[in-house]
C-alpha positions in Angstrom: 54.4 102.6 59.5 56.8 100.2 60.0 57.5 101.0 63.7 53.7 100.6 64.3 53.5 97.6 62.5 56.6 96.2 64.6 54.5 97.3 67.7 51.6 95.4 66.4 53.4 91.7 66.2 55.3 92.4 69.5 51.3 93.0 71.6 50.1 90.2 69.2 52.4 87.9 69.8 52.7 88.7 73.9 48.8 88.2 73.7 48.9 84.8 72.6 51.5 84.1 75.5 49.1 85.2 77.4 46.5 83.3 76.4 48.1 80.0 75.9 49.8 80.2 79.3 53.8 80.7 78.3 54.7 82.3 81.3 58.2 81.2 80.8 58.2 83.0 77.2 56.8 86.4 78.6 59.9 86.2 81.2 61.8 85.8 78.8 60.4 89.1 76.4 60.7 91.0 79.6 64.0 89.9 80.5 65.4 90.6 77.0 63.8 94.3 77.0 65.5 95.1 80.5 69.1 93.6 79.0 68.1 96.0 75.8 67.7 98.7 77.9 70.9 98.5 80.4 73.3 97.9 77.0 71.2 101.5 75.8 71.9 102.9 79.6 75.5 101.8 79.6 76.4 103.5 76.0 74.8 106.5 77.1 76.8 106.7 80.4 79.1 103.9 81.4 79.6 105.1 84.6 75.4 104.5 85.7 75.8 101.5 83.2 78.1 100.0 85.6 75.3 99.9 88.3 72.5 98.3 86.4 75.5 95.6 85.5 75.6 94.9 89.1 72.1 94.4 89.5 71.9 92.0 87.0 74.8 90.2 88.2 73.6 89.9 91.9 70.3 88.9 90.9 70.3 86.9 87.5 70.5 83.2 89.1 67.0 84.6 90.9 65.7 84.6 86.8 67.7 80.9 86.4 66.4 79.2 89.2 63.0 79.6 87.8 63.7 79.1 84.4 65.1 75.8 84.2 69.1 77.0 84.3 69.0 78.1 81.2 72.7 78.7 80.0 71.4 82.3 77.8 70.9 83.8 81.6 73.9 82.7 82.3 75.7 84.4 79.8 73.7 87.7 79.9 76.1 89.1 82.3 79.0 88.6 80.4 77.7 90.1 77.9 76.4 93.3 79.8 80.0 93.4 81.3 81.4 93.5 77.6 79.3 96.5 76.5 80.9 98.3 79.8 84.2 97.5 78.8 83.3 98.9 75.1 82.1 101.9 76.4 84.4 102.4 78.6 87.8 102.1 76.0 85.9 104.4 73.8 85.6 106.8 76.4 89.3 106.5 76.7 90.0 107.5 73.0 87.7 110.5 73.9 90.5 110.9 76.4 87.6 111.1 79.0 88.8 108.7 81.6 91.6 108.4 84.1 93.8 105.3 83.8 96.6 103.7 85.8 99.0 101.3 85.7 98.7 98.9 88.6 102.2 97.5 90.8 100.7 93.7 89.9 100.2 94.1 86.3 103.4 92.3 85.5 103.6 89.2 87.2 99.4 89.2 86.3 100.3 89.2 82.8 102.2 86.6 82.9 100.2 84.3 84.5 97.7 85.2 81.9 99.9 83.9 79.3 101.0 81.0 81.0 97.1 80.1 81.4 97.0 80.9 77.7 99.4 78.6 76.7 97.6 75.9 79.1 95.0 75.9 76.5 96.6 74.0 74.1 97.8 71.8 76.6 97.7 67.8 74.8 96.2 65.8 77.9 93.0 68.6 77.5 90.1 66.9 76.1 89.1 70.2 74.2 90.1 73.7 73.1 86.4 75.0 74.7 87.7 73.7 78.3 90.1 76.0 77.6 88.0 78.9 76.8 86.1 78.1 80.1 89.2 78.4 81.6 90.2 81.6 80.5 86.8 83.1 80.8 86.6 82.1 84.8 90.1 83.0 85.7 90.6 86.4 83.6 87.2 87.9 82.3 86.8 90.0 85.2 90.1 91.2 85.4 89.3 94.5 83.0 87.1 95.6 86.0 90.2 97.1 87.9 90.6 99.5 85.3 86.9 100.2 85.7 86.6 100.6 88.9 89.6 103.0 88.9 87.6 105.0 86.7 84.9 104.7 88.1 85.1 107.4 90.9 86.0 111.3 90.5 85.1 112.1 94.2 83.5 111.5 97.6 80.3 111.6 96.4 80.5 109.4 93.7 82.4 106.7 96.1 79.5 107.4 98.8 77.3 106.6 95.9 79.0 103.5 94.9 79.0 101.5 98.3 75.4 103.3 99.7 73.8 101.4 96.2 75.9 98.6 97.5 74.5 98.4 101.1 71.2 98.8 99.7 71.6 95.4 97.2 73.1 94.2 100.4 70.1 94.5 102.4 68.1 93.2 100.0 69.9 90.4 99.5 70.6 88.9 103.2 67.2 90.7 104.3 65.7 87.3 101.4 68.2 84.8 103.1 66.7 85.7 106.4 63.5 85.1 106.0 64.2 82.0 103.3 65.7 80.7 106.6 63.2 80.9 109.0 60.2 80.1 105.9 62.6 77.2 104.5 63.5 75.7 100.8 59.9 76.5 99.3 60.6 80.4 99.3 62.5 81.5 96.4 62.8 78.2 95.0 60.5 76.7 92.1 58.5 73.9 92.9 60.5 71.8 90.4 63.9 73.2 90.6 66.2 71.9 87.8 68.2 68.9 88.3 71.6 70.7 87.8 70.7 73.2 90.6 68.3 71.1 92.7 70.6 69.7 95.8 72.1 73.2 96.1 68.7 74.4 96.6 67.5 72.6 98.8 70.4 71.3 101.4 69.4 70.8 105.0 72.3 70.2 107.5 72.0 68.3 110.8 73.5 69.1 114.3 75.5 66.1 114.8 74.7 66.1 118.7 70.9 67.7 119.5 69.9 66.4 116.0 67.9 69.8 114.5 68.0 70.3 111.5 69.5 73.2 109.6 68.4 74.9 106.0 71.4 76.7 104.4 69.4 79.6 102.5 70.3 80.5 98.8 68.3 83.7 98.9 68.4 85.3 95.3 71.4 83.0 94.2 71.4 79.2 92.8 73.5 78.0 95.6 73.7 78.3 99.5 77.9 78.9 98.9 77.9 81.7 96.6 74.7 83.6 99.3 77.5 83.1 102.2 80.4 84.1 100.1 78.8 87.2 99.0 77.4 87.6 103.1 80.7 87.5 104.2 82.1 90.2 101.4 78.9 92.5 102.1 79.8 92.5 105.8 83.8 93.7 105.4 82.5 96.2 103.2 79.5 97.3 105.3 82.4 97.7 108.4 84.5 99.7 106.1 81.9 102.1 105.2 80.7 102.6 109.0 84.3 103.3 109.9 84.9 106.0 106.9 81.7 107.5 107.9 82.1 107.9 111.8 85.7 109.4 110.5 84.3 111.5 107.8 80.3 112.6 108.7 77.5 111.8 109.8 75.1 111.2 106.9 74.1 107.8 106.0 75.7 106.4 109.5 71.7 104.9 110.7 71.6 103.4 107.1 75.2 101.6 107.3 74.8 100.8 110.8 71.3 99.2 109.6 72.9 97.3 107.0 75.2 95.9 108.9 72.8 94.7 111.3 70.8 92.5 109.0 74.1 91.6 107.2 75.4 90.2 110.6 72.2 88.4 111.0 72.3 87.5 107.3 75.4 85.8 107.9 74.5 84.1 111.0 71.3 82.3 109.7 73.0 81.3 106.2 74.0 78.0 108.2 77.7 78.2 107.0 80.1 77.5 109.2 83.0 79.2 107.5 80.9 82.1 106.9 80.5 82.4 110.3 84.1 82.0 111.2 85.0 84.5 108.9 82.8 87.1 110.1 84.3 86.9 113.5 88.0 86.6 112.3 87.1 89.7 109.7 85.4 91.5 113.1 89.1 90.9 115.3 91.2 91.6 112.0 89.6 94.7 110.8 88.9 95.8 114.4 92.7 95.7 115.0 93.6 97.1 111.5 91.4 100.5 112.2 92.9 101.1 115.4 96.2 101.1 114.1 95.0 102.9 111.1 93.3 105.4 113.2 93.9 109.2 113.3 95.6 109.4 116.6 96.8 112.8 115.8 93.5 114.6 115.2 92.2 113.0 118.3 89.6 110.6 116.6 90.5 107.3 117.6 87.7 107.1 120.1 85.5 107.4 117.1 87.2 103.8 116.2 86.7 102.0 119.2 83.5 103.6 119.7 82.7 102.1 116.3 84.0 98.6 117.2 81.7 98.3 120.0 78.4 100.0 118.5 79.2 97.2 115.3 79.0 94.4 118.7 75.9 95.9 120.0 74.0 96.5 116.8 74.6 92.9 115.5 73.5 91.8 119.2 70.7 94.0 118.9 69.3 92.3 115.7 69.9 88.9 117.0 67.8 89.5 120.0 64.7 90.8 117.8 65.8 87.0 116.0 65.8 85.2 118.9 62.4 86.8 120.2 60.2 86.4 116.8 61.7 83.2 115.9 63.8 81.7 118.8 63.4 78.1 116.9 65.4 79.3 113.6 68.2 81.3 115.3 69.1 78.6 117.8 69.2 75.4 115.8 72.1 77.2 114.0 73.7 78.1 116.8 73.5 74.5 118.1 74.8 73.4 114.8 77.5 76.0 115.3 78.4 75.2 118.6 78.2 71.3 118.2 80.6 71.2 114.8 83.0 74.3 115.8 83.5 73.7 119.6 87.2 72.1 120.5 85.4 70.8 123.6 82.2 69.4 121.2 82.9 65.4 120.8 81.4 65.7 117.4 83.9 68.9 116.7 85.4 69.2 112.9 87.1 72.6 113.3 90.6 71.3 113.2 89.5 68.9 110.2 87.4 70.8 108.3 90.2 73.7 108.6 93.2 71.8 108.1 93.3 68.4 107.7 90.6 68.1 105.1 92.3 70.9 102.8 95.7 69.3 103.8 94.7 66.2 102.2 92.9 67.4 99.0 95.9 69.2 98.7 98.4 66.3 98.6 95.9 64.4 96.2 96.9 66.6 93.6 100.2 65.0 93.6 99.1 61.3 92.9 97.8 62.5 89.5 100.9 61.8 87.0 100.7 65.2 85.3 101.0 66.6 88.2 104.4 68.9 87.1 102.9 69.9 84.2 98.8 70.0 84.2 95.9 68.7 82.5 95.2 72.3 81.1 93.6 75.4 82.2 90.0 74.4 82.7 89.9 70.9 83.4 89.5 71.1 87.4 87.1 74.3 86.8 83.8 75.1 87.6 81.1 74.8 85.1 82.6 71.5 83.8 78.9 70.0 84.7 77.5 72.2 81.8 80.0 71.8 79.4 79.7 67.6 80.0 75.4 68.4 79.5 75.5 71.0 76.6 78.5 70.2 74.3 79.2 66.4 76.1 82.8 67.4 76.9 84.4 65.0 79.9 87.2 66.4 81.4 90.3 64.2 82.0 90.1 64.8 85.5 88.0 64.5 88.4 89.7 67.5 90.6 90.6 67.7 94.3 88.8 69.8 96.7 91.6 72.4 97.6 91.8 75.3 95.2 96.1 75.1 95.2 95.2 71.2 94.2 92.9 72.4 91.6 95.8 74.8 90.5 98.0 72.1 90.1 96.0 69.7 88.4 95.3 72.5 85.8 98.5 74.2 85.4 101.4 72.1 87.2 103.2 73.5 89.9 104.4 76.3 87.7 100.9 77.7 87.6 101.1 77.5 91.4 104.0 79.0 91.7 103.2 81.8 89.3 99.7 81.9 90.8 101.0 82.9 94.4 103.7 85.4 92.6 100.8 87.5 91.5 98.6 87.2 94.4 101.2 88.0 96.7 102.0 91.1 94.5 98.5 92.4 94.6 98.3 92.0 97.8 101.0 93.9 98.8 100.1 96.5 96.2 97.2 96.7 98.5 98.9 97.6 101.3 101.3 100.1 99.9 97.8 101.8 99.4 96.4 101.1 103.1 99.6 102.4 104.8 99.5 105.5 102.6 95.8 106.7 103.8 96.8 105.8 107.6 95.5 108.3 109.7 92.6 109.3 107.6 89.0 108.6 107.2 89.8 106.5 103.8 91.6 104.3 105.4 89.1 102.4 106.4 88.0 101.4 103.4 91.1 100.8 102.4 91.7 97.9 105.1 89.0 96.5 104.1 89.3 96.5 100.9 92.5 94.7 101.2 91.4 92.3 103.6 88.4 90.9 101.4 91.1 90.8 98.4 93.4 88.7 101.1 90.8 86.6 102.1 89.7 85.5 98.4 93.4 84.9 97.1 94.6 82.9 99.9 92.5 81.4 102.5 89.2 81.3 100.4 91.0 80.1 97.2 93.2 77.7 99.1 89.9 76.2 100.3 88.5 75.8 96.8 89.3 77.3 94.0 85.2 77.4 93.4 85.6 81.1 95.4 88.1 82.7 93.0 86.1 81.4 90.3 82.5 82.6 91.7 81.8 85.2 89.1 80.3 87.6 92.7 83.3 87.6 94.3 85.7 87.7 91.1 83.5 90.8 89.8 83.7 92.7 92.7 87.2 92.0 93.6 88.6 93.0 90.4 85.7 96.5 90.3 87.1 97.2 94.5 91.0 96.5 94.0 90.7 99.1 91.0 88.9 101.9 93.3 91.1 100.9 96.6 94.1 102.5 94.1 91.4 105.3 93.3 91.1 106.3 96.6 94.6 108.3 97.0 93.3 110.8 94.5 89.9 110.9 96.3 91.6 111.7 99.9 93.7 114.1 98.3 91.5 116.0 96.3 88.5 116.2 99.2 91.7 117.6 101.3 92.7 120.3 98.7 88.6 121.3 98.0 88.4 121.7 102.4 91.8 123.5 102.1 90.6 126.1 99.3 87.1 126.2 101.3 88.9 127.6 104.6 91.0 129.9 102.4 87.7 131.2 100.7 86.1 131.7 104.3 89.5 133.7 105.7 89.5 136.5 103.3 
C-alpha cells in the first residue's frame, strides 16, 4: 500500500511538470533515477559499476550545460566515484580483490601530506579553499588501486578499452559535426554566464582572416574536449598495436575509432592538440618499434601498423575535405598560419616557450613565493567558490602549472611535486621494458606516454590539465591497470601454454 501510494505522488507530481512546462525539473527526476540506479549497479558489481561511472563522468557537463551549471551535477560524479571506492574496500574485506603496492606510493604520500598541511596554511583566505584543494589534486588517486583490480584477464582488458573506443567515438564523432554545424549545436540557447565564453569561442587566422569554432562537444569547455581527444587517440594507437600483435578481432572497429579520433582532433581547433597528436604519432611510433617482437618475426606487423594509422587518418580527412572542404581547411589555415616558423604571424616558439617561461618566473614576484599561499588558492574552481560561498582567494595565479605549484605550495611543493611524478613515471617504465617483445607492450607505451604527457609537459603548461577531473580520472584508473598488465601477459601465456599441452597428449 505504501509502495503504491509512493508511486502515486511520484506520476502526480511528474504530471504537473508536465503540464506546467518544468522541463528543467523532469531532467532533473530523471537524472536522479539514473544516479539511483548506477549506485544500485555499482553495489551489486563494482566491477560493471565502474563503467556506468565513466559514462557519467564523460558526459555529465552535456546535463550542466543545459541546466544552468548547476554545482549538484557537478558533484554527482564524486559521489558515484565514492560508492565505487565503498564497494570496492568491502570487496577487499571479502578478500575478493587483488591489491598491490605501487613503486610511487612513498614519495605520493608525502606529497599528500605536505598538501595536507598546506591547508592550514595562514595567508589562505579559508579552510574550504583547502578542501578544494585536496579534492582536485588527490580524489582521484584511489582509482589506481581500482583499476589494478579492475582486470582478471584479456577479455576483461579488451572489454575495458573496446567500451572506451566506443565513448570515444561518440564523443569526437559530436565535436565533428559541432564543428562544421557551429556553437548552436550542443549548446543552450542561453548558456550560463560561468560557462558561456568557453562555449562559444571562435578563433581567427591571423593571416587569411577565417574564422575558426573550437568545438566543446559533450563537455563545458573546448580545452577539456581536446585534452580528452588527444588522451582517446594514444589510447586508440595502443589498442590497434596490441591487436595487430595479438588478433584480429575488433582491429576494423579500433582502426575506425582512430579515424574519427584523428579527425576529432584535427577539427577541435587546438593547436596544442594538434601538436601533440603528431609528437604522440613520432613518439609512440618509435616506442613500438623498439618494443616490437623482433624475435617472433612480428615487427612488420608494427610498421605495417604505423603506416595503415597514416593512411586511415588520411582516409577520413579526405571524406572531410570532400563533404565539407570549407570547415577542414580554415583550421588548417589557422594551423599553418600560427604554427609555421616561416608564417610572419608564427607563435610556435612563444606560445611553447616563452609564454610558459614567463608565467613561470611570475610566480617568483609574489612574496610567499618560498612558502605558498596554501593548497587551493591558484586552483581551478575558484570562480565557483567566489559565486556560491563568496570566497576570494589571495591570489590571482600565473598561467604555468609549476607557477601555480609554487604559488600554492612554495618551492617545496614543487620540489616534492616533480619527486613523485618522476617516480611514477619511471615506475611506468620498469613496467614498459618488462612486456618488451610482446603484444602488451603496446599498451604499455602508451600508457606511460599519456601519464608523461599529463605530469610534465601538460601540467607544466597549466596546472588546469592535472586538475581536469577527465584526465585525472583516467590517469589514475590506466596507471593502476598498466601495473595489471604483467599478471595479464603472464597468465594468457600460461592458459596458451596448458592449451598446447592439452592438444599434444
Amino acid at each position: 500500500m505504501a509502495f503504491a501510494t509512493l508511486v502515486f505522488l511520484s506520476a502526480y507530481k511528474v504530471a504537473m511538470y508536465i503540464v506546467s512546462g518544468e522541463t528543467a525539473n523532469l531532467i532533473y527526476i530523471g537524472m536522479t533515477v539514473v544516479v539511483l540506479a548506477i549506485v544500485v549497479a555499482i553495489l551489486n558489481n563494482w566491477r560493471n559499476g565502474l563503467y556506468l561511472f565513466l559514462g557519467w563522468l564523460l558526459f555529465e557537463d552535456l546535463a550542466r550545460k543545459y541546466l544552468g551549471n548547476n554545482m549538484a551535477i557537478y558533484f554527482g560524479k564524486d559521489f558515484l566515484v565514492a560508492v565505487v571506492y565503498i564497494a570496492y574496500i568491502a570487496a577487499i574485506r571479502r578478500k575478493e580483490v587483488p591489491t598491490f603496492r605501487p613503486r610511487f606510493l612513498l614519495p605520493l604520500v608525502i606529497f599528500m601530506w605536505f598538501g595536507v598541511l598546506q591547508v592550514f596554511n595562514p595567508a589562505s583566505t579559508s579552510l574550504a579553499i583547502g578542501g578544494l584543494g585536496l579534492k582536485l589534486y588527490f580524489y582521484y588517486v584511489p582509482l589506481v588501486f581500482i583499476g589494478y583490480a579492475l582486470l582478471d584477464s584479456e577479455k576483461d582488458l579488451r572489454r575495458f578499452f573496446i567500451v572506451n573506443m566506443v565513448l570515444a567515438v561518440v564523443i569526437c564523432g559530436l565535436g565533428i559535426v559541432q564543428s562544421i554545424l557551429g556553437h548552436s549545436f550542443l549548446n543552450p540557447a542561453h548558456p550560463q554566464e560561468d560557462i558561456r565564453d568557453l562555449s562559444t569561442l571562435y578563433r581567427m587566422a591571423p593571416i587569411s582572416g577565417v574564422l575558426v569554432y573550437r568545438p566543446t562537444s559533450v563537455f563545458v569547455s573546448d580545452g577539456r574536449f581536446a585534452s580528452y581527444a588527444v588522451m582517446a587517440w594514444i589510447l586508440a594507437v595502443g589498442f590497434v598495436g596490441f591487436l595487430l600483435l595479438r588478433s584480429r578481432r575488433g582491429r576494423t572497429f579500433a582502426y575506425l575509432a582512430l579515424a574519427i579520433i584523428s579527425v576529432g582532433i584535427v577539427m577541435t581547433g587546438s593547436r596544442g592538440a594538434f601538436v601533440w597528436m603528431g609528437l604522440s604519432l613520432l613518439i609512440c611510433g618509435a616506442a613500438f618499434l623498439w618494443g616490437a617482437p623482433w624475435r617472433q618475426g612480428k615487427a612488420l606487423r608494427v610498421v605495417r601498423a604505423l603506416r595503415r594509422t597514416l593512411v586511415v587518418a588520411g582516409l577520413a580527412l579526405l571524406l572531410l575535405l570532400a563533404a565539407y572542404p570549407e570547415a577542414l581547411t580554415s583550421r588548417l589555415a589557422f594551423y599553418s598560419e600560427t604554427l609555421s616558423l616561416d608564417s610572419p604571424a608564427g607563435e610556435l616558439t612563444y606560445r611553447a616557450r616563452d609564454y610558459p617561461m614567463q608565467n613561470f618566473l611570475l610566480a617568483f614576484e609574489y612574496p610567499r613565493w618560498p612558502y605558498g599561499y596554501g593548497i587551493g588558492t591558484a586552483s581551478l574552481g575558484m570562480q565557483y567558490m567566489a559565486r556560491i560561498l563568496k570566497i576570494k582567494s589571495p591570489v590571482a595565479g600565473v598561467e604555468n602549472g609549476y607557477g601555480s605549484l609554487i604559488v600554492e605550495l612554495g618551492i617545496l611543493g614543487l620540489l616534492l611535486w616533480i619527486v613523485w611524478t618522476v617516480a611514477l613515471v619511471l615506475a611506468c617504465w620498469k613496467v614498459v621494458k618488462k612486456l618488451r617483445g610482446t603484444p602488451w607492450f603496446p599498451l604499455a607505451a602508451a600508457i606511460t606516454w599519456f601519464a608523461f604527457l599529463l605530469l610534465f609537459p601538460f601540467t607544466y603548461g597549466g596546472l588546469v590539465q592535472y586538475q581536469n577531473y577527465v584526465l585525472n580520472a583516467y590517469l589514475w584508473l590506466l596507471v593502476g591497470i598498466l601495473f595489471r598488465l604483467p599478471y595479464i601477459a603472464q597468465s594468457a601465456l600460461n592458459a596458451a601454454t596448458e592449451q598446447t599441452a592439452v592438444g599434444t597428449r
